[in-house]
C-alpha positions as MATLAB code, in Angstrom:
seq = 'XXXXXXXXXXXXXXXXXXXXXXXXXXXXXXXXXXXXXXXXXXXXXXXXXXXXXXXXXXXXXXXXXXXXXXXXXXXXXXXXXXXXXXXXXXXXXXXXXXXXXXXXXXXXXXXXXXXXXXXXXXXXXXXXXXXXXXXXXXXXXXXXXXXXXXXXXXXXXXXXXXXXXXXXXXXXXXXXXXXXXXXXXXXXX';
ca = [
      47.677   -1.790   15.023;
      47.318   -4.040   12.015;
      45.213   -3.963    9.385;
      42.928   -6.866   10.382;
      42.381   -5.309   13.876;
      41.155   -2.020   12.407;
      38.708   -3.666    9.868;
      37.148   -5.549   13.004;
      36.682   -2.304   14.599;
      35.473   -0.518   11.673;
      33.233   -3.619   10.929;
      32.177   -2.946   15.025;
      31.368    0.182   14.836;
      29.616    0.056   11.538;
      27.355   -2.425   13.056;
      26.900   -0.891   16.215;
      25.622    2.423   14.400;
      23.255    0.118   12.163;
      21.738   -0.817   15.221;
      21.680    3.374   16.865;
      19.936    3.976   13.315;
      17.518    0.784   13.720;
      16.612    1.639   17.070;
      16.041    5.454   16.405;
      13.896    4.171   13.487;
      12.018    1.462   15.691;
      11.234    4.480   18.269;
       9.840    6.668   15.631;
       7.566    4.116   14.271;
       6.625    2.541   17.632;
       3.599    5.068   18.343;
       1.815    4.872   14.576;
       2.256    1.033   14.952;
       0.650    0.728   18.255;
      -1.697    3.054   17.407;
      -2.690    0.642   14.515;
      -2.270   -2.691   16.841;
      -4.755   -1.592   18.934;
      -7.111   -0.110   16.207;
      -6.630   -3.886   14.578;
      -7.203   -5.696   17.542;
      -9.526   -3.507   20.006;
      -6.822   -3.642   22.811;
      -6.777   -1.375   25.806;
     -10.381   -0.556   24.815;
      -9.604    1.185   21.528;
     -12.785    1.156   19.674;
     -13.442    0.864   16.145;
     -14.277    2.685   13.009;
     -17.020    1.858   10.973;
     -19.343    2.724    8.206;
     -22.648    3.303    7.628;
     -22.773    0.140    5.266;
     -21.286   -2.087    7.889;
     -23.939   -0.622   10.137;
     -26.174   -1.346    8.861;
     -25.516   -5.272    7.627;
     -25.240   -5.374   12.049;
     -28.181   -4.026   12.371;
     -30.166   -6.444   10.137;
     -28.094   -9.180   10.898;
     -29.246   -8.602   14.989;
     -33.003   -8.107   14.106;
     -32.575  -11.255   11.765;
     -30.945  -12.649   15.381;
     -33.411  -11.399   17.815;
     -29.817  -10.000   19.555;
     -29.961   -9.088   23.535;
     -29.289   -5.823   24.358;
     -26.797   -4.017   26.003;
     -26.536   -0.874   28.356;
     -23.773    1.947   27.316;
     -22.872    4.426   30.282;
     -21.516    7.607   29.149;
     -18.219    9.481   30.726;
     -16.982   13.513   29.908;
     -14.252   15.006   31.370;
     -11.433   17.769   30.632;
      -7.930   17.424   30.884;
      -6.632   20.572   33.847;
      -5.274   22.119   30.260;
      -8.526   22.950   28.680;
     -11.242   25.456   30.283;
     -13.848   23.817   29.341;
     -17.919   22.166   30.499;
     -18.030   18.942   29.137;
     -20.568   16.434   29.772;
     -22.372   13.418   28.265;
     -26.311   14.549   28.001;
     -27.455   11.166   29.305;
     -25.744    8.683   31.422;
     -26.830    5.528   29.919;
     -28.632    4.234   26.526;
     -29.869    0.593   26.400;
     -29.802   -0.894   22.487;
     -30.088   -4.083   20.555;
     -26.409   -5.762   19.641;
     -25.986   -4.247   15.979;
     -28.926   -1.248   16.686;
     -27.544    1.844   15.437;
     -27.385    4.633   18.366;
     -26.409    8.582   18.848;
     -25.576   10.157   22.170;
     -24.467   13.452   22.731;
     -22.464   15.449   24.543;
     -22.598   18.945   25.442;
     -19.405   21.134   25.461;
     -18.844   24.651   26.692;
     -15.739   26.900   26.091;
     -15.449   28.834   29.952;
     -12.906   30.703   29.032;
     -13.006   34.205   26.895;
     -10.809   33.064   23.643;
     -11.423   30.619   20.931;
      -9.728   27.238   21.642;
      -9.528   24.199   20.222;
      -9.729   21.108   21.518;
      -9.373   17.276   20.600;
     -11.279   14.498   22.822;
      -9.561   11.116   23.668;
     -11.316    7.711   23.994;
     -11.619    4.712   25.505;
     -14.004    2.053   26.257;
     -14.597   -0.222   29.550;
     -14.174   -3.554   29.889;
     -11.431   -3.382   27.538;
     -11.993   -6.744   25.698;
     -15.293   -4.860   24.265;
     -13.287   -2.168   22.409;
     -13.393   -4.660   19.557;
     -16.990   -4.621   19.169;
     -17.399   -1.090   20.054;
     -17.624    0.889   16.650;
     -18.192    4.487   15.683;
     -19.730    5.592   12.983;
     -19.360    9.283   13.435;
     -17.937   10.721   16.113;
     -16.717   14.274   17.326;
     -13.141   12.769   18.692;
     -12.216   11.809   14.776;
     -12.148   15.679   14.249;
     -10.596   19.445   16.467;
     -13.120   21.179   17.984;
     -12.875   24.788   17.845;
     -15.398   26.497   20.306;
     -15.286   30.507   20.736;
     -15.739   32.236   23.804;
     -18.324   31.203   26.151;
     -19.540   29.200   22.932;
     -21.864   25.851   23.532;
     -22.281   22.822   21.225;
     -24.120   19.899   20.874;
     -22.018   17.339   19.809;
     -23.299   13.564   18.415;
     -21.554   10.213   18.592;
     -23.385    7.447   16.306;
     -22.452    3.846   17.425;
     -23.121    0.849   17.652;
     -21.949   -2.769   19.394;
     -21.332   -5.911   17.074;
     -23.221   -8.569   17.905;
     -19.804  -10.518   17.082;
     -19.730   -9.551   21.108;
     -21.925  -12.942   21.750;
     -19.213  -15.361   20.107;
     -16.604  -14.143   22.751;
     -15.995  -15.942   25.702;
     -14.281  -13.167   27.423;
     -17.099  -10.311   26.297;
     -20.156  -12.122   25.903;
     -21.498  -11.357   29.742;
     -20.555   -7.844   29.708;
     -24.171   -5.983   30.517;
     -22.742   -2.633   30.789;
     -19.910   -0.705   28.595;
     -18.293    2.668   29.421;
     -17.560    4.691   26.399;
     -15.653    7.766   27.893;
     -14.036   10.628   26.349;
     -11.344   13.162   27.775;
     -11.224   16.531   25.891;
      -7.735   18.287   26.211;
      -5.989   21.191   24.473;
      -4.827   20.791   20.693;
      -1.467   21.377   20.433;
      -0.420   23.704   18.133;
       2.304   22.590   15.416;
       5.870   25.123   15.616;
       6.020   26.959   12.574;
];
């Protein structure tokens, strides 16, 4: 072989492990960035995170507004891993756009040792995930509940009145916040 035949191949398979690296790197970063897309952009009913200050300029701004309301239907269920009751304790709430809200849901532990638990969300229609924020909710935190253990636990919420302005949300009468509790898993030592 001559010399300019093996730098092609070195210069080959050099690139070809830039791109294994790139790819491996790309995978990695693929969930946190998706996780952030959707947080960003309210897709696939991600809802959003808010504050008690940006609450509260809704809430004024959709008195100020005379804002319709809206009806929010509750959902609770476990994942087959988790032996648990959970439940919202209403079905439905009717609020203003921008009127701060809390529901609750109840959760009991049927099992006889302590386990922990963490609650996924998601909110129907989808294009209404956007508008959907959370103030406080249980699902940013684990739940630990002992044995046969029961607890109360709050959501505070509310829906932008931003909702009106879009063409695909604005005659939505009914969202679905819905939460799915499943086991915590437990990092390997």
């Amino acid at each position: 072989m001559s010399a300019i035949t093996i730098n092609k191949n070195l210069r080959v398979g050099a690139l070809a492990l830039l791109m294994a690296l790139g790819m491996l790197g790309l995978g990695f970063a693929a969930v946190p960035l998706y996780r952030m897309f959707c947080q960003v952009t309210g897709f696939g009913g991600t809802t959003q995170r808010a504050t008690l200050s940006d609450a509260a300029l809704a809430e004024r701004m959709a008195k100020s507004a005379g804002a319709p309301t809206i009806s929010v239907r509750f959902d609770g269920t476990t994942a087959g891993d988790i032996p648990w009751t959970f439940k919202p304790d209403q079905v439905t709430q009717t609020l203003q756009l921008g009127e701060r809200k809390m529901a609750f849901f109840t959760a009991t532990n049927d099992s006889s040792e302590p386990i922990t638990g963490t609650a996924t969300f998601n909110v129907e229609p989808e294009q209404t995930g956007r508008y959907f924020n959370k103030i406080q909710c249980f699902c940013f935190t684990e739940q630990t509940l002992e044995p046969g253990q029961t607890v109360h636990m709050p959501v505070l919420y509310y829906v932008d009145p931003a909702i009106m302005q879009d063409d695909n949300a604005s005659n939505v009468e009914q969202i679905t916040l819905s939460y799915t509790f499943h086991k915590a898993i437990k990092p390997e030592l």
